[in-house]
Steps between C-alpha positions, in 0.01 A plus 500: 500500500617174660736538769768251561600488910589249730245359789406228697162362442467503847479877504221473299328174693494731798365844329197276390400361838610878662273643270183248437573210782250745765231529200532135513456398827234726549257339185616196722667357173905260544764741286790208440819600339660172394858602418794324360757440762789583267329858362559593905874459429572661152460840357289569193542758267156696311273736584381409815314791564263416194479142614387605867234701350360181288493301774349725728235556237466163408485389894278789537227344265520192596404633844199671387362176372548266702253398821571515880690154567664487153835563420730671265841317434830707323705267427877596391717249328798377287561214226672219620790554281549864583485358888811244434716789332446758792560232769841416307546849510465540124441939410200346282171624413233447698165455351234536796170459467249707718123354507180638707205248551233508736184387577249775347247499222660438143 
C-alpha cells in the first residue's frame, strides 16, 4: 500500500548521507547530493518512507561498485515548468526526478 504524506526531500537527502555518507568516506569514494534549490522550499506529498528506502538501496549499490576515488552522485530535481509554477506560487504538481550515477563497473 502506497502511502500519501507530506515531506521535504531534504529529510530524506540527509537520512541518506546519516546512514551511508561514513560507508562512503571510508571506501574513500565523493557521495554528492545535487538538489534542486526550490525542492528545499516546498512540501511533497507520497510515500516517502518507500522512496528513502530506494534510494538508500540504490545509493547503497552504487557504493559497492564503485573504486576508492570514484564517486556516487544523487541527484534530485524538477522540470522547468513545474519550477516556474511553484516560484509563482502556483499549488501545482511537481514532477521530480531522482537519478543515482556513479563511477562503478556497468
Amino acid at each position: 500500500e502506497v502511502e500519501c504524506e507530506a515531506f521535504r526531500v531534504h529529510d530524506i537527502v540527509n537520512d541518506i548521507l546519516d546512514i551511508l555518507g561514513n560507508k562512503a568516506l571510508t571506501a574513500g569514494i565523493e557521495l554528492v547530493m545535487d538538489v534542486e534549490p526550490l525542492l528545499g522550499r516546498v512540501m511533497l506529498c507520497g510515500d516517502w518512507w518507500k522512496l528513502r528506502q530506494a534510494l538508500i538501496n540504490v545509493v547503497n549499490n552504487s557504493l559497492k561498485f564503485t573504486a576508492q576515488g570514484g564517486e556516487v552522485v544523487v541527484s534530485i530535481a524538477c522540470a522547468p515548468e513545474c519550477i516556474r509554477a511553484a516560484a509563482a506560487g502556483s499549488q501545482s504538481e511537481l514532477i521530480v526526478t531522482f537519478q543515482v550515477r556513479d563511477t562503478g563497473i556497468g
